[in-house]
C-alpha angles and dihedrals in degrees: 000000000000116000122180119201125192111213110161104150127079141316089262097056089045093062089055093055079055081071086061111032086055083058094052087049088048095061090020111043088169098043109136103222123208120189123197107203146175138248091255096051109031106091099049087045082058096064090059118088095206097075104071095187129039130194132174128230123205117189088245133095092250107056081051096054091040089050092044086050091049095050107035102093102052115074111216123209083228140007113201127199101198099153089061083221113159090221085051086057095049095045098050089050089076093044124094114239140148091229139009121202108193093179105191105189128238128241090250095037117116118214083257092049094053082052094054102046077049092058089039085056085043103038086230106152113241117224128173093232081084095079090062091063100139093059096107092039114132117219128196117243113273121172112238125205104213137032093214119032147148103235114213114200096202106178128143091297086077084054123083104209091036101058129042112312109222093054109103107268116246100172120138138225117235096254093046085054097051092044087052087053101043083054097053083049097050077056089070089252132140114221122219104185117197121185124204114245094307123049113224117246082236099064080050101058090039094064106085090049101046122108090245088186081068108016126062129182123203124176156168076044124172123244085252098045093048085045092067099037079058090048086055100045133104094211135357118217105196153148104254113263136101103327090062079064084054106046093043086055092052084042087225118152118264137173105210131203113222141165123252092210093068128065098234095158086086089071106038108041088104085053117126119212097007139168134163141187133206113244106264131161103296095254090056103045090039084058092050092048096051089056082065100049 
């Protein structure tokens, strides 16, 4: 069986086509799986053994033509639009398949209802094994400083002019962020704090003040190295994104930051051990987060 998955979006929402392409494995062991990807998303698609082909979509006429010319000649058993993208659609018109699924969500649909209205079009039979779809994942060695620790995932979403603006602004000061830490510390934790490309001048000027016997700071890390820094921790504090996929697979506990203003819910109503808190001035929401600790 071919199946063909569009998927040109982000990391996060790749992670949420695993679900189903686990479930395609699980009634097809010997599916042959292409993914068509974006810019954003392809190299850490790359990493994952489960996609067998891998082609690259750029927003422009061209890297359409070349993909439909790629693709004309093999006829797939399904062609699945998952990212809802209006250049996926166009794209997947010119291509041979049994069948197409170009699944627009509703407005009430969650990210796990639109998969399972995919596997009902495509009598795949739905099975919640599908949510644990990083348990065979490899990791390189990384040498991890602690045994037990709360992992902190502080990237721009933290930052106020380097995230989206109207959003309510949680950035902390840099004595607010050293107190926070001192009081996950007090709670007999150790801290592993990750950053997203880019580090924050704030984790700079904190260095020299942090307790480094409790407290470690890696960045510039790689998706997989901050995966597995996710799959050892106790609990994950972080700004919703891809790395909330990460820790609900692994069905590790994770207090999530999110905005009041979007419906996530609609993509995190699978989610396992799970606890979120609205955006608030950052001495109102550490103090929130510390009651979960």
């Amino acid at each position: 069986m071919k199946f063909l998955i569009f998927r040109t979006d982000r990391v996060g929402d790749f992670l949420l086509s695993l679900s189903l392409i686990k479930i395609i494995k699980n009634n097809y062991p010997d599916s042959e799986i292409t993914l068509i990807a974006s810019p954003r998303n392809c190299e850490y698609i790359k990493t994952f053994n489960v996609v067998d082909r891998l082609l690259i979509l750029k927003n422009n006429l061209l890297s359409k033509i070349k993909i439909i010319l790629a693709l004309r000649k093999i006829k797939f058993d399904s062609v699945i639009v998952h990212d809802a993208k209006n250049r996926s659609k166009f794209i997947s018109y010119f291509l041979k398949s049994k069948k197409k699924i170009d699944v627009t969500p509703g407005t009430s649909d969650s990210q796990m209802d639109i998969i399972k209205i995919i596997c009902n079009s495509l009598s795949l039979k739905y099975d919640l094994s599908c949510l644990n779809f990083l348990d065979n994942r490899k990791h390189v060695n990384i040498n991890l400083p602690f045994r037990k620790y709360i992992h902190l995932h502080f990237d721009e979403k933290w930052i106020h002019d380097k995230y989206i603006k109207k959003y309510l602004n949680i950035e902390p000061n840099e004595n607010e962020f050293i107190s926070f830490l001192n009081s996950i510390i007090n709670k007999d934790k150790n801290i592993v704090i990750t950053t997203g490309i880019n580090s924050s001048n704030i984790l700079q000027r904190i260095k020299n003040r942090i307790n480094h016997n409790q407290v470690k700071i890696f960045e510039n890390q790689s998706l997989i190295e901050i995966e597995k820094i996710v799959f050892n921790c106790e609990i994950l504090i972080s700004c919703h994104g891809w790395i909330s996929h990460i820790a609900s697979a692994k069905q590790i506990k994770q207090i999530d930051i999110i905005d009041d203003q979007y419906a996530y819910d609609k993509w995190t109503s699978h989610f396992r051990n799970y606890n979120f808190l609205n955006r608030a001035s950052f001495n109102v929401l550490s103090q929130k987060i510390l009651q979960l600790i």
